[in-house]
C-alpha positions as CSV (number, residue, x, y, z in Angstrom):
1,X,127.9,182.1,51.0
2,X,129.9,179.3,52.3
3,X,129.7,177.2,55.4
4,X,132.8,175.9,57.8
5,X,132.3,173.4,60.0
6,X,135.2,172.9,62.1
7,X,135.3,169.3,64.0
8,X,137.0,167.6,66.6
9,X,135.9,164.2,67.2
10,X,132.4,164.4,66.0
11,X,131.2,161.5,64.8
12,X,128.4,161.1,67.2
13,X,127.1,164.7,66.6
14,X,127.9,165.5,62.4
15,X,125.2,164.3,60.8
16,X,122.9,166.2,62.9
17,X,124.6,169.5,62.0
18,X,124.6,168.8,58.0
19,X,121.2,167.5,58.1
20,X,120.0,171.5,59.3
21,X,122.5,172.7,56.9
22,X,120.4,170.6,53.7
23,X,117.2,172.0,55.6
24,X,117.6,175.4,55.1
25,X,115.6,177.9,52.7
26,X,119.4,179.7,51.5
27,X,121.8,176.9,50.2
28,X,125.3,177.4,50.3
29,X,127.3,176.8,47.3
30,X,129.4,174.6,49.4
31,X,130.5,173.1,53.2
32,X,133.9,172.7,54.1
33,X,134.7,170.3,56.9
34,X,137.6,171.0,58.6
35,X,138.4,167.7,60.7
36,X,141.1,168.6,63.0
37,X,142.8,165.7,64.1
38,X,139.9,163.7,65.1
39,X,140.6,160.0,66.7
40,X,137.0,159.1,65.3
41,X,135.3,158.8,61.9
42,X,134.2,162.0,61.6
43,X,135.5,162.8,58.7
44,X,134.2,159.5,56.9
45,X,130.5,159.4,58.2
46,X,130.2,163.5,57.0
47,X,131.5,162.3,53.8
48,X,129.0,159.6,53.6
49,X,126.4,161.2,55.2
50,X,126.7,164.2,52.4
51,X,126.3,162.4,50.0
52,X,123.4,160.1,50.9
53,X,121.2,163.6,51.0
54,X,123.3,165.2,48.3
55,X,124.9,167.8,50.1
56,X,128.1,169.4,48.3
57,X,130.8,168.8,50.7
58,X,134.3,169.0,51.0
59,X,136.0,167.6,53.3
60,X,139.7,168.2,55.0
61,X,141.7,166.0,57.4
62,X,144.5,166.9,59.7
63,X,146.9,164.5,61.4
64,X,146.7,166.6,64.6
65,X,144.7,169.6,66.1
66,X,146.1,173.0,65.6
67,X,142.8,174.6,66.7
68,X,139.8,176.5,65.5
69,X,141.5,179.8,65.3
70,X,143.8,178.4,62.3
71,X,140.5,177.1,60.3
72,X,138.6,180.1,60.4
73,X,141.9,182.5,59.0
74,X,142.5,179.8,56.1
75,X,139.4,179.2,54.9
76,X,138.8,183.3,55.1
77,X,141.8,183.4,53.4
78,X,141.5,180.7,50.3
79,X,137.7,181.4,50.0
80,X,135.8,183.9,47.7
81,X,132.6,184.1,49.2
82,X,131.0,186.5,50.7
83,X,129.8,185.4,53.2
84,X,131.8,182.9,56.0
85,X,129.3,181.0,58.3
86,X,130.5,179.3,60.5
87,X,128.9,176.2,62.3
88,X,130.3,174.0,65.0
89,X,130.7,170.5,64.3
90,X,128.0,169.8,67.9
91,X,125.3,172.4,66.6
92,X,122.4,172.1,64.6
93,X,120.5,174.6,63.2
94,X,116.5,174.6,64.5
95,X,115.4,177.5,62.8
96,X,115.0,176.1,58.9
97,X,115.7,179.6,57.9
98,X,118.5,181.0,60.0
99,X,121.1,181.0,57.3
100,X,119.1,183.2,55.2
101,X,118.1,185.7,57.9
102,X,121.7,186.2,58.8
103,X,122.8,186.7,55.6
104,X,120.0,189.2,54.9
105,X,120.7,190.9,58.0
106,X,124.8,191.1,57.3
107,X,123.5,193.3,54.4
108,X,121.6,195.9,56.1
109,X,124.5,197.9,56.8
110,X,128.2,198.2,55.6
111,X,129.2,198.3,59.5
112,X,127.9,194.5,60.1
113,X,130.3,192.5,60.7
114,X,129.1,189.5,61.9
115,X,125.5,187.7,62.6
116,X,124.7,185.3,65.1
117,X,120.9,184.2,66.3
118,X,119.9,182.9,69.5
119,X,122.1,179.8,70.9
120,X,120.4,177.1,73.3
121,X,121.7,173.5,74.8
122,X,120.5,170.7,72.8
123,X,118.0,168.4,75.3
124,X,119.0,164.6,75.0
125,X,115.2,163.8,73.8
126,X,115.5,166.8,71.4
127,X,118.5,165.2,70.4
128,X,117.0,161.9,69.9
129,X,114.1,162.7,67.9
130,X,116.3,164.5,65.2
131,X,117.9,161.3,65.0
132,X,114.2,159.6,64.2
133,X,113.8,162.1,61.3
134,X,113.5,160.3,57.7
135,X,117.0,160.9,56.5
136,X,119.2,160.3,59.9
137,X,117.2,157.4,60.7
138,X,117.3,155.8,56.9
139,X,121.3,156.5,57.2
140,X,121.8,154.9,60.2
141,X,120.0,151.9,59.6
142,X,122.3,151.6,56.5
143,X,125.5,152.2,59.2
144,X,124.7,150.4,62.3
145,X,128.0,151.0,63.0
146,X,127.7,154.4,63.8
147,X,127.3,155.2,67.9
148,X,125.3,158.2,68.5
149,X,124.8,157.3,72.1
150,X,127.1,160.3,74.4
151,X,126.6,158.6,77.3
152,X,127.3,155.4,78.8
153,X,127.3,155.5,82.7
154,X,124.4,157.4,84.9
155,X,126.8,159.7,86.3
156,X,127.4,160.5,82.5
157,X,124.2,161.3,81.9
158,X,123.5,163.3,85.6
159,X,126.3,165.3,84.1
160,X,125.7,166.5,81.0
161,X,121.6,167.1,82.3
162,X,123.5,169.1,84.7
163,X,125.6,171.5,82.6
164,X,122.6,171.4,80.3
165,X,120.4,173.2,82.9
166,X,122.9,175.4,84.1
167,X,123.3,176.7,80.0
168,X,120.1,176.8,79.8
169,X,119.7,180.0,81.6
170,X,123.2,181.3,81.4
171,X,122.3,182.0,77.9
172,X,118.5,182.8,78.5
173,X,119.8,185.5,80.5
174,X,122.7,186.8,78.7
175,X,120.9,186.8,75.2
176,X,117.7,187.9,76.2
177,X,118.6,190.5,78.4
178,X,122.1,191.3,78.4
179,X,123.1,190.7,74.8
180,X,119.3,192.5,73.8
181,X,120.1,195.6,75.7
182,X,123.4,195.8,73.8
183,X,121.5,195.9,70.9
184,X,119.4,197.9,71.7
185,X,121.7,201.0,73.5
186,X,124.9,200.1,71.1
187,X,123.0,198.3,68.1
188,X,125.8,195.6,68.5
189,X,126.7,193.2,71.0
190,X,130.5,193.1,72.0
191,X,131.0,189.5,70.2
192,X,128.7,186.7,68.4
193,X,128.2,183.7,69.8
194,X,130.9,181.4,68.3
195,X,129.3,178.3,67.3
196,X,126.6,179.3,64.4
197,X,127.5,182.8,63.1
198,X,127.8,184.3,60.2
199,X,131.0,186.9,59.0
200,X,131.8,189.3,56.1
201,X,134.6,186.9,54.8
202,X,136.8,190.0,53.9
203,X,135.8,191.5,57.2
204,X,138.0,188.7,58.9
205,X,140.8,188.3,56.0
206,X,141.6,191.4,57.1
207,X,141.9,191.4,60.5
208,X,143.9,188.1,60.2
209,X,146.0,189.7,58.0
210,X,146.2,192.7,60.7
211,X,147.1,190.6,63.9
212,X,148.6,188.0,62.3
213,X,152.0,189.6,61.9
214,X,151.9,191.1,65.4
215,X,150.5,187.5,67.5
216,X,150.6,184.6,65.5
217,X,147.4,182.3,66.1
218,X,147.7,183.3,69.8
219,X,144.1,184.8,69.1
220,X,142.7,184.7,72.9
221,X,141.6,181.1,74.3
222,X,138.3,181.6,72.5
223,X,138.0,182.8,68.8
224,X,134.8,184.5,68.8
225,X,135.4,186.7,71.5
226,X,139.2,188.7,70.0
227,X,136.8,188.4,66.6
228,X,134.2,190.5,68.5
229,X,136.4,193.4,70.3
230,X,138.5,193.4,67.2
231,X,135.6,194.6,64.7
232,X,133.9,197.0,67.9
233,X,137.3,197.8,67.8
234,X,137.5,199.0,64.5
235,X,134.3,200.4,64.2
236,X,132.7,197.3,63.3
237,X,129.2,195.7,64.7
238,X,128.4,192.3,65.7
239,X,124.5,191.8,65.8
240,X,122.0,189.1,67.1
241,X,118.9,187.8,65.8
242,X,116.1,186.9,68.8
243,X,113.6,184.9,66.2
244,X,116.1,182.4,64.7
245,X,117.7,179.5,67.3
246,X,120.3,177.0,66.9
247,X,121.1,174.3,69.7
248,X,124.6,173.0,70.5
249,X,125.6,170.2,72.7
250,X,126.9,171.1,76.6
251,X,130.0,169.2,77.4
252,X,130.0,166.8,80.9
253,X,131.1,168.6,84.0
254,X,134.6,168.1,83.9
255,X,134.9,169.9,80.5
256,X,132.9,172.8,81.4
257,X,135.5,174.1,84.0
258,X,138.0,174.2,81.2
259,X,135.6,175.9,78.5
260,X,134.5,178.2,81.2
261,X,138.1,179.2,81.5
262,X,138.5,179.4,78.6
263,X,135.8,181.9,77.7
264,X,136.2,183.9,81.1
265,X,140.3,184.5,80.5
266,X,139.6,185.4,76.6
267,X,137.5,188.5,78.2
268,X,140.3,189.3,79.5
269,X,142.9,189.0,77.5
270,X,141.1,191.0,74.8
271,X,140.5,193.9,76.8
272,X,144.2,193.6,77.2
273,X,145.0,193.9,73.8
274,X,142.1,196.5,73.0
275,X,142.9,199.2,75.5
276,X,140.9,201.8,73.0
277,X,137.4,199.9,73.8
278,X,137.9,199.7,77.4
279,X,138.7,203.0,78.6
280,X,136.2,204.6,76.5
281,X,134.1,205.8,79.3
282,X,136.8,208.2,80.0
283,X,137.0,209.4,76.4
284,X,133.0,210.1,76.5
285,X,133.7,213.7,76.9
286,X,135.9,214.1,74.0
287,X,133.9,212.0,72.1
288,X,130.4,214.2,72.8
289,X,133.0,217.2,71.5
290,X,133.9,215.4,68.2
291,X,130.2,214.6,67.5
292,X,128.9,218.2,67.8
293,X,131.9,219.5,65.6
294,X,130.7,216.9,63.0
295,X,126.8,217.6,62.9
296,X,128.0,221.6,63.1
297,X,130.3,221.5,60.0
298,X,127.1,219.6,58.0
299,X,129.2,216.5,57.2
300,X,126.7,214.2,58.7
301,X,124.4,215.8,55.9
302,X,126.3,214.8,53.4
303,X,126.0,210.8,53.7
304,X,123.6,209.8,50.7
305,X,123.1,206.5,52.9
306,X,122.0,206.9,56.3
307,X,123.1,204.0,58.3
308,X,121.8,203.5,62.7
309,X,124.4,203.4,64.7
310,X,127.1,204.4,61.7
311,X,130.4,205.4,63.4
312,X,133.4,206.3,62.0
313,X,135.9,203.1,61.2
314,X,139.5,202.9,61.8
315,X,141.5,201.9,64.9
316,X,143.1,205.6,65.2
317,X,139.7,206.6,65.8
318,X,139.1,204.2,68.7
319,X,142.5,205.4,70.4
320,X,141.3,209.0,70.2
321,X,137.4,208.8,71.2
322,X,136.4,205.3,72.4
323,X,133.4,203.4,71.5
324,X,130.1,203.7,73.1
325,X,129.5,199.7,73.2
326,X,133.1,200.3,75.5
327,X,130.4,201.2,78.6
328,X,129.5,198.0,78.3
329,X,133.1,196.4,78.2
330,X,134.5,198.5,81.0
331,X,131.1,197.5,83.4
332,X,131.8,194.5,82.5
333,X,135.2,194.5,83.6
334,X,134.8,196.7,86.5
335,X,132.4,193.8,87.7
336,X,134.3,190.4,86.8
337,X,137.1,192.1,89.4
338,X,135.2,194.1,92.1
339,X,132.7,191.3,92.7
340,X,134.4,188.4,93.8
341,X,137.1,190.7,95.8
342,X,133.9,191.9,97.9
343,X,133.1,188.5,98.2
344,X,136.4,187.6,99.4
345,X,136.7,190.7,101.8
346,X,133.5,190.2,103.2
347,X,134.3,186.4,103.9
348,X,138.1,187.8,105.3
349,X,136.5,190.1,107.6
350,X,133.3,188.1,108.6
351,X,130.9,190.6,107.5
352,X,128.1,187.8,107.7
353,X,125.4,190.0,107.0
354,X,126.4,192.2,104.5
355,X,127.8,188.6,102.8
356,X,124.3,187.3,103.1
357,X,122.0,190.7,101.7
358,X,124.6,190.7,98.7
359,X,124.2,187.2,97.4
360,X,120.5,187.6,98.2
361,X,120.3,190.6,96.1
362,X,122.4,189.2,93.5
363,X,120.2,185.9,93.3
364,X,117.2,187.9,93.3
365,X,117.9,190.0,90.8
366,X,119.3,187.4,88.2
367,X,115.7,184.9,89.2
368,X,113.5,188.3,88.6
369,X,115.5,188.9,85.1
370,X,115.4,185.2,83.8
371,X,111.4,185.0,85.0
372,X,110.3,187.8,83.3
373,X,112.6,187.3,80.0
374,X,111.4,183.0,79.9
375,X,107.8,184.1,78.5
376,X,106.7,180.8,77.5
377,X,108.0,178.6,80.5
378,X,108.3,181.2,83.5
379,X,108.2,179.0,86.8
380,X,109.7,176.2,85.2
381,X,112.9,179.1,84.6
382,X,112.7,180.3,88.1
383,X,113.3,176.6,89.4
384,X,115.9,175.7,87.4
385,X,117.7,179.1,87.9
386,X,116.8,178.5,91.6
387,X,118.5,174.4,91.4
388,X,121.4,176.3,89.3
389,X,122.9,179.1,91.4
390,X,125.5,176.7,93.2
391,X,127.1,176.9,89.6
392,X,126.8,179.7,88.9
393,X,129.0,180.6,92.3
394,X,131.2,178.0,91.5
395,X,131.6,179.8,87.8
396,X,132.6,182.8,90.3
397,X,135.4,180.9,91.8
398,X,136.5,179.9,88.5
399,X,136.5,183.3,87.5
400,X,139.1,184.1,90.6
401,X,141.6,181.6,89.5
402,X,141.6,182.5,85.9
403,X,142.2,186.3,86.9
404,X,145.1,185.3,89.2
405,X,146.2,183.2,85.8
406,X,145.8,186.2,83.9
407,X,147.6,189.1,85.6
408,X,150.7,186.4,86.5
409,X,150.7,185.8,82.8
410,X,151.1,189.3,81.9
411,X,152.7,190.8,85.1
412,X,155.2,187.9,86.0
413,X,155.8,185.4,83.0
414,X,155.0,187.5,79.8
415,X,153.3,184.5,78.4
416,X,151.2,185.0,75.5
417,X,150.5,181.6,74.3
418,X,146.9,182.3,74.6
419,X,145.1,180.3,72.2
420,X,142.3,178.2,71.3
């Protein structure tokens, strides 16, 4: 097993992510940094860093970005391990033993393709007391030099506590509820959260080496996402852990409209390019046919290793029948378009009420889902998700642009520089 960390101007943030890295119970037999172009001394401090807690590390530089997408197919590509994890130079790993239940958990089936556990916003005081642990606090007495300070100004500050919040239950509701019931109707969710997951390394040699011919590194504005319909696609499943966390940093407000463009148009574009997955609801049908054929001609019987959720693998396949996590795809599809037009027609037409009962409904629904899911802290969920929802409309409008970006991209321009 080997861990990537890809980096962009890190040097606040790195020595938080290697110090989980050392802490965990399943050692990898080495980290590769990946410093992509970064105007700080990223590179330098992980190098020292490494080596004042004896971490083996290697370390490359780039003069200039070329992007995350470009790491991950290299390293997949000049590695031998079996296992590719992958954590992002802002993310730290809380759960001492996350590594090692990944891993584990890749191997409980030859249809895993990928392992990520639950992701949560770092808190600035969380933050601040990994910073007072023995090792980061000894190191950085040796380097005053080193700023891990993010914030200067109060705005700053007001900013990032902002985004913070609003990430805080985004992904208690999506991992908890939406992601859980993927795994739970599909046995896979439709792509791991980027930012600490673990891959079959030849998994993902492969599908480089599939799409790399046919688009470049014009993988989708967000990695993780093509990574995730490309293994559903094939057959493939991408499974989450609820008991292990890892916390990554929330960027200020200004950067979050881009990253949530980012991950909104990838949606998109990958349901573009994986026109098997999303019209599977209308291949259910066939696919009930193909399935009683199967179990009637005894081939089912004659697996010697019985696997939940097994499908069959190949592309062809996917084209023919669909794939029952595509439901969850074409829903959510169906719903990123329809619900925002019946915002805008209601608003066109001045249908007050009806505008007012659906966002009510709406709110309510997503309140109820994140109170009963937040077991630990429930009223201290509702309010935030109650101090939240203006962003979460504003995500909404967001979402309207980047669809208008995305059908004038394919409808009117042909662009396909879509890339992270």
């Amino acid at each position: 097993m080997e861990v990537v960390i890809p980096a962009l101007d890190e040097e606040r943030n790195i020595i938080l992510s290697l110090d989980s890295i050392k802490k965990q119970t399943l050692q990898p037999e080495r980290v590769v940094l990946v410093d992509d172009g970064s105007n700080d001394r990223t590179a330098a401090v992980a190098d020292e860093y490494a080596k004042a807690i004896g971490l083996n590390l290697v370390v490359y530089k780039r003069q200039a970005p070329i992007g995350k997408t470009v790491t991950l197919k290299r390293q997949s590509r000049e590695s031998d391990a079996d296992v590719e994890f992958i954590l992002d130079g802002d993310t730290a790993l809380e759960s001492p033993n996350y590594i090692e239940r990944l891993v584990f958990e890749l191997y409980q089936g030859v249809g895993i393709a990928s392992a990520c556990g639950t992701i949560l916003p770092i808190k600035t005081r969380a933050r601040k007391a990994l910073f007072q642990e023995p090792k980061p606090r000894e190191f950085l007495k040796e380097h005053p030099q080193i700023v891990t300070e993010l914030d200067s100004t109060w705005y700053q500050r007001l900013s990032r506590k902002v985004i913070s919040t609003y990430r805080d239950c985004l992904y208690r509701y999506l991992q908890r509820f939406i992601y859980h019931g993927e795994m739970v109707f599909f046995g896979s969710i439709v792509n791991p959260v980027g930012c600490a997951v673990a891959y079959r390394r030849k998994y993902v040699k492969e599908l480089f080496d599939e799409y790399e011919p046919v688009l470049g590194e014009n993988l989708t504005t967000s990695e993780d996402i093509f990574i995730g319909f490309a293994m559903a696609d094939y057959g493939y499943r991408n499974i989450q852990l609820a008991d292990v966390y890892a916390r990554t940093l929330e960027p200020r407000f200004i950067h979050w409209f881009h990253q949530q463009h980012n991950w909104s148009s990838s949606f998109l574009q990958s349901c573009y390019y994986f026109p098997g997955l999303l019209w599977s609801p209308f291949k259910a049908l066939k696919r009930w046919r193909w399935r009683r054929r199967s179990k009637k001609s005894g081939v089912e019987e004659l697996r010697r290793i019985k696997e939940q959720y097994r499908q069959a693998f190949g592309r062809q396949f996917t084209k023919q029948y669909g794939r029952p996590i595509g439901w969850f795809i074409f829903l959510s599809a169906f719903e990123k378009l329809s619900f925002p037009l019946l915002l805008i027609l209601m608003l066109a037409m001045g249908w007050w009420e009806a505008l007012l009962v659906t966002l009510a409904a709406e709110t309510g629904l997503f309140l109820f889902t994140l109170f009963v899911t937040s077991k630990s802290d429930r009223f201290s969920s509702l309010l935030k998700g109650i101090l939240i929802t203006p962003f979460r409309y504003t995500s909404i409008i967001i979402d309207i642009v980047t669809t208008f970006r995305f059908f004038w991209d394919v409808l009117v321009t042909k662009n396909r520089d879509w890339r992270k």
